[in-house]
N, C-alpha and C positions, 0 to 999 in steps of 0.2 A: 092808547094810553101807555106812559112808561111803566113800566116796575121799578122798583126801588128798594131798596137791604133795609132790613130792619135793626140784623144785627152784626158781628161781626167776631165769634168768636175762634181762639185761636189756639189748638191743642198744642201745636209744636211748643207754646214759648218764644215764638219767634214773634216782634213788635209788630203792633197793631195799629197801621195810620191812622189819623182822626178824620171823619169824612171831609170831602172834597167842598168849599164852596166858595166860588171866586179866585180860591189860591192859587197854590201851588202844591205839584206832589213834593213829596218830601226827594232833596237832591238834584229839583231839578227847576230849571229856571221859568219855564213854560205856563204859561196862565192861561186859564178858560175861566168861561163866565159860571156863574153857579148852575147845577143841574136840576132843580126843582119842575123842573118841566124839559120835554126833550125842543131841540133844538130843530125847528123847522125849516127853516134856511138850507138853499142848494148849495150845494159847494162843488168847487170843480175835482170831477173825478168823483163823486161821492152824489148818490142819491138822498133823500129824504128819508130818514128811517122813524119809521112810526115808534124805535122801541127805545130812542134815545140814545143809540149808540153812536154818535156821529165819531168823525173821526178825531178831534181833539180828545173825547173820550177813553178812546181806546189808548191814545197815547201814556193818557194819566194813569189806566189802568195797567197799562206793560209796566210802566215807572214803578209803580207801587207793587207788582207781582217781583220786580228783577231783584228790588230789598226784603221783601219777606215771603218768597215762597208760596204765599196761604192766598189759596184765590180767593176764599169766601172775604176774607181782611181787605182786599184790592175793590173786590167790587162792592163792597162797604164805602169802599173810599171814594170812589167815581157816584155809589148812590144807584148802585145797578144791583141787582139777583144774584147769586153765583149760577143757577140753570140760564140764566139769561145770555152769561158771558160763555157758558159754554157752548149754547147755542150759536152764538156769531162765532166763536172758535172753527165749529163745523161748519159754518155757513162760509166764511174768510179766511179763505189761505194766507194769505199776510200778516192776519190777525193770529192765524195760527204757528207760522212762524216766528213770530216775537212773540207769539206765548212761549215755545219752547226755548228761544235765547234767552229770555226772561229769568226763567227758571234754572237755566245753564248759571246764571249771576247770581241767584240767590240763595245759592251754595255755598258760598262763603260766607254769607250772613247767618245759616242753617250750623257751619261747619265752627265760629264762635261762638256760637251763643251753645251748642254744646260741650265747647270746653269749657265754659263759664259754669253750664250746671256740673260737669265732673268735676271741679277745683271747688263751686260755690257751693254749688247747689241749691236747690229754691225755697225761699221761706213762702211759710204756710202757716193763717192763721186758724186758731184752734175754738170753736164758739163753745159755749155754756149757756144754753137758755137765753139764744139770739146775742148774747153778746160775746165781744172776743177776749177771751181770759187767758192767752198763753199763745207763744207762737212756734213752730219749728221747722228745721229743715232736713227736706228732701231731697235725695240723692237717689232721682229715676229718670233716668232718658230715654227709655226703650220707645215711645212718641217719636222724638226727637230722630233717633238713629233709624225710626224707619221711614220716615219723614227724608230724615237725608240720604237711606238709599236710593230712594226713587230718583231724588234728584241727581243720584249716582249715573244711575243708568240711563236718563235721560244726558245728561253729560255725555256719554260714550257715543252720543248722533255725531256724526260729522255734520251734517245743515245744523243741527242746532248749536255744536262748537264756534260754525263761523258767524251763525248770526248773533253770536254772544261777544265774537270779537270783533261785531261791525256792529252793535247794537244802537247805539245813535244814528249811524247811518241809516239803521232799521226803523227806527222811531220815526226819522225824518220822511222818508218813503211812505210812511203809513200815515204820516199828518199831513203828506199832499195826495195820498190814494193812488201815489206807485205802485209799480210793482216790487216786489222785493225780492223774486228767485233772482236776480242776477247776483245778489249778496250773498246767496247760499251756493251757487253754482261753482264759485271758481276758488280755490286754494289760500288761505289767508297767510303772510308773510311767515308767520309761526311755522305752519304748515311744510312750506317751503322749505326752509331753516332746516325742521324735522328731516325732511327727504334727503335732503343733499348734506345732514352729516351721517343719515344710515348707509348712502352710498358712498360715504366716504370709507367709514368703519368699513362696510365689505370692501372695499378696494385697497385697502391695506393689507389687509392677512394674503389677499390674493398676489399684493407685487412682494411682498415679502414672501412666499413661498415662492415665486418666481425665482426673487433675486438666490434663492435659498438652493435651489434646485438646482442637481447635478449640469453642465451647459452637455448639449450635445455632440456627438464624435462622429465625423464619417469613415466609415469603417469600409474597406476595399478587399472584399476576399479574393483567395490568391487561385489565377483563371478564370476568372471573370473582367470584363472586358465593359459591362454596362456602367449605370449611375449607382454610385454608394449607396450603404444603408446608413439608416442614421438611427444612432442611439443615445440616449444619456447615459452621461458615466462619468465616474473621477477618471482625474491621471491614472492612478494607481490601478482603476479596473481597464482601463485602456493599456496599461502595459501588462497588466498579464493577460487579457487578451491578447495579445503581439508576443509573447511569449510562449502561450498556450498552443495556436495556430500558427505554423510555420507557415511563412510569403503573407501574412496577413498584414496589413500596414490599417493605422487609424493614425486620423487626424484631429483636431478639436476643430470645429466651427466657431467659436468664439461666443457663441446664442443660448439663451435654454428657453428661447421663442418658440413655437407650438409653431405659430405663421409662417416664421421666419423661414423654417425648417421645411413645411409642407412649398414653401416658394421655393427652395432649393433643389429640392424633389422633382416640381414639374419643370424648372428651368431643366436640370438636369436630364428629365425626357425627352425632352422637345431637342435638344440638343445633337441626343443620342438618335432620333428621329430621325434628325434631319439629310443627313448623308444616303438614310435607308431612301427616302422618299426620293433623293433624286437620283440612285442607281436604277431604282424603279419605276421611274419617269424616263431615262436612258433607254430601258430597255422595251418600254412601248411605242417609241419613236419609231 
Protein backbone atom coordinates (compact mmCIF):
# COMPACT_ATOMS: atom_id res chain seq x y z
CA UNK A 1 0.00 0.00 0.00
CA UNK A 2 1.25 3.54 -0.86
CA UNK A 3 1.75 6.38 1.70
CA UNK A 4 0.47 9.54 0.93
CA UNK A 5 1.27 13.42 2.64
CA UNK A 6 -1.31 14.76 4.47
CA UNK A 7 0.18 17.99 4.71
CA UNK A 8 2.50 20.19 3.36
CA UNK A 9 3.84 22.91 5.41
CA UNK A 10 6.45 25.24 4.84
CA UNK A 11 8.76 27.13 7.27
CA UNK A 12 11.05 28.83 4.83
CA UNK A 13 8.29 31.03 3.06
CA UNK A 14 9.29 29.49 0.15
CA UNK A 15 5.88 28.46 -2.40
CA UNK A 16 4.03 25.55 -1.78
CA UNK A 17 2.91 23.51 -5.05
CA UNK A 18 -0.81 22.45 -4.92
CA UNK A 19 -0.82 18.55 -4.95
CA UNK A 20 -0.17 16.73 -8.16
CA UNK A 21 -3.32 15.08 -10.00
CA UNK A 22 -3.21 14.42 -13.62
CA UNK A 23 -1.12 17.65 -14.20
CA UNK A 24 1.64 19.02 -14.45
CA UNK A 25 4.47 20.25 -11.86
CA UNK A 26 4.74 23.65 -11.93
CA UNK A 27 7.34 24.75 -15.07
CA UNK A 28 7.35 21.89 -16.47
CA UNK A 29 5.56 20.37 -19.49
CA UNK A 30 5.55 16.53 -18.37
CA UNK A 31 2.18 14.85 -17.42
CA UNK A 32 1.41 11.76 -15.41
CA UNK A 33 -1.63 10.16 -14.55
CA UNK A 34 -2.99 10.97 -10.94
CA UNK A 35 -1.44 9.18 -7.96
CA UNK A 36 -4.25 8.11 -5.82
CA UNK A 37 -3.09 4.64 -6.05
CA UNK A 38 0.67 3.53 -7.13
CA UNK A 39 1.16 2.54 -10.35
CA UNK A 40 1.61 -1.17 -11.05
CA UNK A 41 2.74 -1.36 -14.40
CA UNK A 42 6.39 -2.60 -15.53
CA UNK A 43 8.29 -0.37 -17.21
CA UNK A 44 11.45 -0.63 -18.82
CA UNK A 45 14.47 -0.34 -16.65
CA UNK A 46 12.26 0.27 -13.58
CA UNK A 47 10.59 -2.59 -11.46
CA UNK A 48 7.11 -2.48 -9.79
CA UNK A 49 7.37 -0.49 -6.72
CA UNK A 50 4.93 -1.41 -4.17
CA UNK A 51 5.52 2.18 -2.51
CA UNK A 52 4.38 4.28 -5.56
CA UNK A 53 7.40 5.74 -6.45
CA UNK A 54 7.50 4.85 -10.07
CA UNK A 55 9.52 6.79 -12.13
CA UNK A 56 7.32 9.48 -13.62
CA UNK A 57 7.06 10.33 -9.96
CA UNK A 58 10.23 11.00 -9.06
CA UNK A 59 10.54 13.23 -11.96
CA UNK A 60 7.51 15.39 -10.77
CA UNK A 61 8.97 15.32 -7.36
CA UNK A 62 12.79 16.57 -8.54
CA UNK A 63 10.60 19.37 -10.71
CA UNK A 64 8.85 20.65 -7.70
CA UNK A 65 12.08 20.24 -5.07
CA UNK A 66 14.41 22.28 -7.92
CA UNK A 67 11.64 25.48 -7.32
CA UNK A 68 11.11 25.21 -3.75
CA UNK A 69 13.81 23.68 -1.80
CA UNK A 70 11.17 22.13 0.79
CA UNK A 71 11.04 18.31 0.41
CA UNK A 72 8.00 17.87 2.72
CA UNK A 73 6.17 20.66 -0.05
CA UNK A 74 7.43 18.29 -3.17
CA UNK A 75 6.38 15.20 -1.73
CA UNK A 76 2.91 16.83 -0.87
CA UNK A 77 2.92 17.37 -4.44
CA UNK A 78 3.65 13.99 -5.94
CA UNK A 79 1.16 12.73 -2.77
CA UNK A 80 4.15 10.73 -1.20
CA UNK A 81 5.52 11.01 2.71
CA UNK A 82 8.56 13.14 3.19
CA UNK A 83 10.30 9.71 5.12
CA UNK A 84 9.08 7.96 2.10
CA UNK A 85 11.07 10.18 -0.40
CA UNK A 86 13.91 9.99 1.81
CA UNK A 87 13.93 6.54 1.72
CA UNK A 88 14.19 6.10 -2.18
CA UNK A 89 16.92 8.87 -1.82
CA UNK A 90 18.95 6.26 0.03
CA UNK A 91 17.73 3.54 -1.64
CA UNK A 92 18.47 5.51 -5.66
CA UNK A 93 21.54 6.78 -6.45
CA UNK A 94 19.99 8.71 -9.41
CA UNK A 95 17.25 9.66 -7.46
CA UNK A 96 19.78 10.97 -5.12
CA UNK A 97 21.51 12.83 -7.49
CA UNK A 98 18.82 14.93 -8.69
CA UNK A 99 17.84 15.46 -5.44
CA UNK A 100 21.12 17.20 -4.85
CA UNK A 101 21.02 19.24 -8.47
CA UNK A 102 17.47 19.92 -7.38
CA UNK A 103 18.30 21.73 -4.63
CA UNK A 104 21.54 23.26 -6.32
CA UNK A 105 18.32 25.34 -8.44
CA UNK A 106 16.32 26.10 -5.67
CA UNK A 107 18.65 28.53 -4.46
CA UNK A 108 17.64 31.04 -6.38
CA UNK A 109 14.20 30.63 -5.53
CA UNK A 110 15.48 30.51 -1.66
CA UNK A 111 17.87 33.54 -2.47
CA UNK A 112 14.42 35.94 -3.84
CA UNK A 113 12.00 35.26 -1.95
CA UNK A 114 14.54 36.53 0.85
CA UNK A 115 15.07 39.58 -0.56
CA UNK A 116 11.47 40.08 -0.80
CA UNK A 117 11.02 39.48 3.01
CA UNK A 118 14.29 41.99 3.69
CA UNK A 119 12.59 44.97 1.44
CA UNK A 120 8.75 43.37 2.16
CA UNK A 121 8.63 41.68 4.76
CA UNK A 122 5.73 39.26 5.65
CA UNK A 123 2.24 40.27 6.77
CA UNK A 124 0.84 38.63 9.64
CA UNK A 125 -2.58 38.45 10.76
CA UNK A 126 -3.45 39.41 14.28
CA UNK A 127 -6.64 37.32 15.83
CA UNK A 128 -8.94 38.54 18.66
CA UNK A 129 -11.27 35.84 19.97
CA UNK A 130 -10.77 33.55 16.63
CA UNK A 131 -11.32 36.38 14.60
CA UNK A 132 -8.82 38.69 12.61
CA UNK A 133 -8.85 42.34 13.94
CA UNK A 134 -5.58 43.79 12.68
CA UNK A 135 -2.72 42.93 10.53
CA UNK A 136 1.25 43.49 10.55
CA UNK A 137 4.45 43.03 9.22
CA UNK A 138 7.40 40.91 9.92
CA UNK A 139 10.81 41.54 9.34
CA UNK A 140 12.52 37.88 10.27
CA UNK A 141 14.39 35.60 7.97
CA UNK A 142 16.72 33.81 10.16
CA UNK A 143 14.33 30.43 8.79
CA UNK A 144 15.13 31.62 5.58
CA UNK A 145 18.94 32.31 5.63
CA UNK A 146 19.47 28.95 7.36
CA UNK A 147 17.35 27.36 5.09
CA UNK A 148 19.55 28.93 2.41
CA UNK A 149 22.83 28.15 3.84
CA UNK A 150 22.39 24.67 3.50
CA UNK A 151 21.60 24.98 0.17
CA UNK A 152 24.84 27.08 0.21
CA UNK A 153 26.86 24.32 0.90
CA UNK A 154 25.32 21.82 -0.91
CA UNK A 155 26.10 24.15 -3.97
CA UNK A 156 29.73 23.89 -3.19
CA UNK A 157 29.49 19.81 -4.50
CA UNK A 158 30.94 19.64 -7.80
CA UNK A 159 28.51 16.38 -8.88
CA UNK A 160 25.75 18.43 -7.56
CA UNK A 161 27.02 21.73 -9.61
CA UNK A 162 26.90 19.59 -12.83
CA UNK A 163 23.92 17.85 -12.23
CA UNK A 164 22.28 21.31 -11.81
CA UNK A 165 23.72 22.43 -15.14
CA UNK A 166 22.51 19.16 -16.84
CA UNK A 167 19.50 18.97 -14.91
CA UNK A 168 16.84 18.14 -17.69
CA UNK A 169 19.30 15.90 -19.02
CA UNK A 170 18.92 14.48 -15.35
CA UNK A 171 15.25 14.35 -15.24
CA UNK A 172 15.44 12.80 -18.60
CA UNK A 173 17.68 9.74 -17.47
CA UNK A 174 15.71 9.28 -14.45
CA UNK A 175 12.31 9.07 -16.47
CA UNK A 176 13.84 6.24 -18.69
CA UNK A 177 15.81 4.59 -15.55
CA UNK A 178 19.28 5.63 -16.81
CA UNK A 179 22.07 5.92 -15.39
CA UNK A 180 23.00 9.27 -14.43
CA UNK A 181 26.94 9.30 -13.24
CA UNK A 182 27.98 9.91 -16.65
CA UNK A 183 26.27 13.64 -16.16
CA UNK A 184 28.18 14.04 -12.99
CA UNK A 185 31.35 12.60 -14.10
CA UNK A 186 32.83 14.79 -16.57
CA UNK A 187 33.45 18.79 -16.47
CA UNK A 188 30.51 21.09 -17.57
CA UNK A 189 31.36 23.86 -20.24
CA UNK A 190 31.14 26.41 -17.31
CA UNK A 191 33.65 24.39 -15.66
CA UNK A 192 36.04 24.42 -18.59
CA UNK A 193 35.69 28.10 -19.14
CA UNK A 194 36.72 28.41 -15.29
CA UNK A 195 39.99 26.21 -15.97
CA UNK A 196 41.37 27.74 -18.88
CA UNK A 197 40.89 31.36 -17.91
CA UNK A 198 42.71 30.46 -14.21
CA UNK A 199 45.44 29.18 -16.56
CA UNK A 200 45.39 31.91 -18.45
CA UNK A 201 45.60 34.57 -15.34
CA UNK A 202 48.74 32.45 -14.11
CA UNK A 203 50.27 32.40 -17.37
CA UNK A 204 50.55 36.00 -17.61
CA UNK A 205 52.29 37.22 -14.45
CA UNK A 206 54.54 34.38 -15.49
CA UNK A 207 55.66 35.59 -19.39
CA UNK A 208 55.44 39.03 -18.15
CA UNK A 209 57.99 38.34 -15.57
CA UNK A 210 59.73 36.50 -18.18
CA UNK A 211 59.64 39.20 -20.66
CA UNK A 212 60.51 41.50 -17.48
CA UNK A 213 63.55 39.57 -16.59
CA UNK A 214 67.05 40.57 -16.84
CA UNK A 215 68.15 38.20 -20.53
CA UNK A 216 71.03 36.26 -19.87
CA UNK A 217 75.13 36.91 -20.53
CA UNK A 218 77.74 34.39 -21.31
CA UNK A 219 80.43 35.34 -19.38
CA UNK A 220 84.21 33.88 -20.33
CA UNK A 221 86.61 34.20 -17.42
CA UNK A 222 90.07 35.09 -18.39
CA UNK A 223 92.31 31.36 -18.63
CA UNK A 224 89.83 29.52 -18.90
CA UNK A 225 89.38 27.60 -22.01
CA UNK A 226 85.90 25.44 -21.37
CA UNK A 227 82.01 26.46 -22.02
CA UNK A 228 80.88 29.87 -20.41
CA UNK A 229 78.88 30.67 -17.47
CA UNK A 230 75.80 32.12 -17.81
CA UNK A 231 74.18 34.82 -15.94
CA UNK A 232 71.36 37.33 -15.82
CA UNK A 233 72.28 40.68 -15.96
CA UNK A 234 71.63 44.26 -17.57
CA UNK A 235 74.11 45.93 -19.91
CA UNK A 236 75.23 47.87 -17.30
CA UNK A 237 76.14 44.86 -14.73
CA UNK A 238 77.72 43.19 -17.69
CA UNK A 239 80.09 46.17 -18.24
CA UNK A 240 81.20 46.59 -14.83
CA UNK A 241 81.72 43.21 -14.78
CA UNK A 242 84.25 43.51 -17.85
CA UNK A 243 85.51 46.38 -16.08
CA UNK A 244 85.89 44.95 -12.71
CA UNK A 245 87.77 41.58 -13.89
CA UNK A 246 90.54 42.25 -16.21
CA UNK A 247 90.58 39.53 -19.68
CA UNK A 248 86.95 38.96 -18.55
CA UNK A 249 84.74 39.29 -21.83
CA UNK A 250 80.65 38.86 -21.61
CA UNK A 251 78.33 38.53 -24.08
CA UNK A 252 74.49 38.78 -24.22
CA UNK A 253 72.66 35.62 -25.49
CA UNK A 254 69.73 37.33 -26.57
CA UNK A 255 67.21 34.81 -23.95
CA UNK A 256 66.03 35.25 -20.38
CA UNK A 257 64.81 31.38 -21.26
CA UNK A 258 65.62 29.09 -18.24
CA UNK A 259 65.62 26.19 -21.32
CA UNK A 260 66.99 27.91 -23.60
CA UNK A 261 70.08 28.58 -21.54
CA UNK A 262 70.28 25.03 -19.67
CA UNK A 263 70.30 23.89 -23.93
CA UNK A 264 73.29 26.06 -24.47
CA UNK A 265 75.02 24.76 -21.41
CA UNK A 266 74.89 20.96 -22.53
CA UNK A 267 75.35 21.93 -26.36
CA UNK A 268 78.37 23.67 -25.06
CA UNK A 269 79.50 20.25 -23.18
CA UNK A 270 79.21 18.05 -25.51
CA UNK A 271 81.08 20.18 -27.74
CA UNK A 272 83.92 20.68 -25.40
CA UNK A 273 83.60 16.80 -25.02
CA UNK A 274 84.00 15.91 -28.00
CA UNK A 275 87.76 16.47 -29.01
CA UNK A 276 88.60 14.97 -25.44
CA UNK A 277 86.76 11.68 -26.44
CA UNK A 278 88.61 11.17 -29.67
CA UNK A 279 92.31 12.02 -28.44
CA UNK A 280 91.29 9.19 -26.00
CA UNK A 281 89.95 6.84 -28.44
CA UNK A 282 93.52 7.76 -30.37
CA UNK A 283 95.22 6.79 -27.73
CA UNK A 284 93.76 3.19 -26.98
CA UNK A 285 94.22 2.16 -30.62
Amino acid sequence: MSETASAAPDSTGVPTPSPVSGGTAPGSSRSVRGTDRPDTREREGDTTRHDGWHLELRVKFLEALAQTGNVQASAYFVQRTRQSAYDLKRRDPDFARGWLAALVLAREEAQDKLQERAIEGVEEEIFYHGEVVATRRRYDSRLLLAHLARLDKIAEQIPAQRGAARFADMLDAIGKGEDTAPLIATPTDDELAILAAEAEARAVPAQRQEEEAPEFYAVRWPGEDGPPDYYRMTPEEAAEMEHDVPGLTTEPTGTADDAMINALVFHAQAVAECPADREEKGKNL
